[in-house]
Structures are given as C-alpha cells and as structure tokens.
C-alpha positions as a printed Julia matrix, in Angstrom:
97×3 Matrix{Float64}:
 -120.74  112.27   85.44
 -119.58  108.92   84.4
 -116.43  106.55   84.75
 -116.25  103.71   82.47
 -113.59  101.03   82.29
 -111.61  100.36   79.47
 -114.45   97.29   78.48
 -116.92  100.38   78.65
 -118.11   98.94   81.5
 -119.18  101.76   84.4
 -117.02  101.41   87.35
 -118.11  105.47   88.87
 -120.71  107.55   89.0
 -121.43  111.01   90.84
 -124.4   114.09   90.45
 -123.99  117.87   91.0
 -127.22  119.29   91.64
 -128.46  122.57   93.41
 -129.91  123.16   97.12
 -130.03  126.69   96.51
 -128.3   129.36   94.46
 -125.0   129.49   96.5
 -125.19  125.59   97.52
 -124.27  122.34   95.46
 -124.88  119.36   96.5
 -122.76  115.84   95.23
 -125.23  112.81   95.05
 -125.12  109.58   93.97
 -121.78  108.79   94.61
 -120.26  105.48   93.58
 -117.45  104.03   92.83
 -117.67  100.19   92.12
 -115.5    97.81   94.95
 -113.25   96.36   91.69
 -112.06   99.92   91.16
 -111.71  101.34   94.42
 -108.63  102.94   95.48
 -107.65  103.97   92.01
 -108.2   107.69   92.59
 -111.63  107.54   90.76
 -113.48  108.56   93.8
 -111.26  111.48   94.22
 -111.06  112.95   90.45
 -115.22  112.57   90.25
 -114.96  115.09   93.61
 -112.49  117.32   91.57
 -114.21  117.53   88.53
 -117.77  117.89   90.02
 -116.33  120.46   92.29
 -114.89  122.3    89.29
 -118.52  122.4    87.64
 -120.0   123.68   90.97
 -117.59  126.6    90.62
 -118.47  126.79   87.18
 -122.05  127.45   88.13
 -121.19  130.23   90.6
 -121.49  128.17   93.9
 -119.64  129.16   96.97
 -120.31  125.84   98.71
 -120.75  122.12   98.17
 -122.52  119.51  100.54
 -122.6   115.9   100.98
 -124.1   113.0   103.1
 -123.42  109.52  102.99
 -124.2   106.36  105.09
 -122.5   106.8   108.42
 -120.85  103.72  108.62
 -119.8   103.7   104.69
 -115.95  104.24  106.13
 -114.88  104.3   101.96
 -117.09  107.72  101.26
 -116.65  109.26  104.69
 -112.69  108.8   104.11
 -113.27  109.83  100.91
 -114.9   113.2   101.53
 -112.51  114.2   104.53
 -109.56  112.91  101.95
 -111.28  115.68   99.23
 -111.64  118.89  101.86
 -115.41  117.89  103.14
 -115.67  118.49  106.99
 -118.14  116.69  108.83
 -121.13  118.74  109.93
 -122.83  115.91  111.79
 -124.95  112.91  111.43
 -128.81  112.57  111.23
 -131.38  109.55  110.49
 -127.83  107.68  110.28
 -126.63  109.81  107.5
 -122.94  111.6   107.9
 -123.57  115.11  106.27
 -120.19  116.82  105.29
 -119.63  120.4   103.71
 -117.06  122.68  101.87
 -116.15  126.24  101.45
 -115.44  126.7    97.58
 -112.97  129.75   97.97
C-alpha cells in the first residue's frame, strides 16, 4: 500500500504479509518526516488491518527499531501492545476480534 502526495510524490508506504495462516504481519512501514503527524501513519494501520481481516487473520504483528519513538508511538497509538524487544527490535502484537 501506497501514499502519494498531491505532486504524486510518495510520502507512505506499508506491507501486509503472512507468518502463518492466523498471523499477519505489517512491514515496511514508512511514513516520510515532511508528512508525519498527518494521520498517514495511522490510516495505512487501518486499512492494512482491514485487509488482514479480509484474509481471515485473527492477529497482526509488528517490530520496529527500538528507539524509532515515531513507530513505537505509532503502534501503541493503533492498538499494538508491546511483546518485547530482541536484537534491538521492539516487537508489538494485536488481537483482531
């Protein structure tokens, strides 16, 4: 999924892709600085997590660069809770009920 300004220019970005049949996982999150805090970050979330329902999963992961404070507030702003951190990675999760 893709964000483009109104130049056409990309300003977000963000995957869905599977980790099993019940899991999805959100990857290659980005949101560029210019167009941060704009609620871009947050409707990429909602509309990946919408396709993840789509495709039948109960559950959605995440990591991100612990100290990227933008995406870890971003994924406790969207319902993610922190699971913990490994090789300096935050990894977050969320029930899709």
């Amino acid at each position: 999924l893709v964000v483009e300004d109104r130049t056409g220019a990309l300003i977000g970005a963000g995957c869905l892709t599977e980790d099993d049949p019940t899991t999805g996982r959100l990857v290659r999150m980005s949101v560029a600085t210019r167009a941060r805090g704009q609620g871009i970050g947050r409707r990429l979330v909602f509309e990946l997590e919408s396709a993840a329902r789509d495709r039948g999963y109960t559950r959605l992961v995440c990591e991100t660069t612990a100290d990227w404070s933008d995406a870890v507030g971003l994924y406790r702003a969207t319902g993610f809770t922190e699971t913990g951190i490994l090789d300096g990675d935050r990894h977050f999760e969320k029930p899709l009920t």
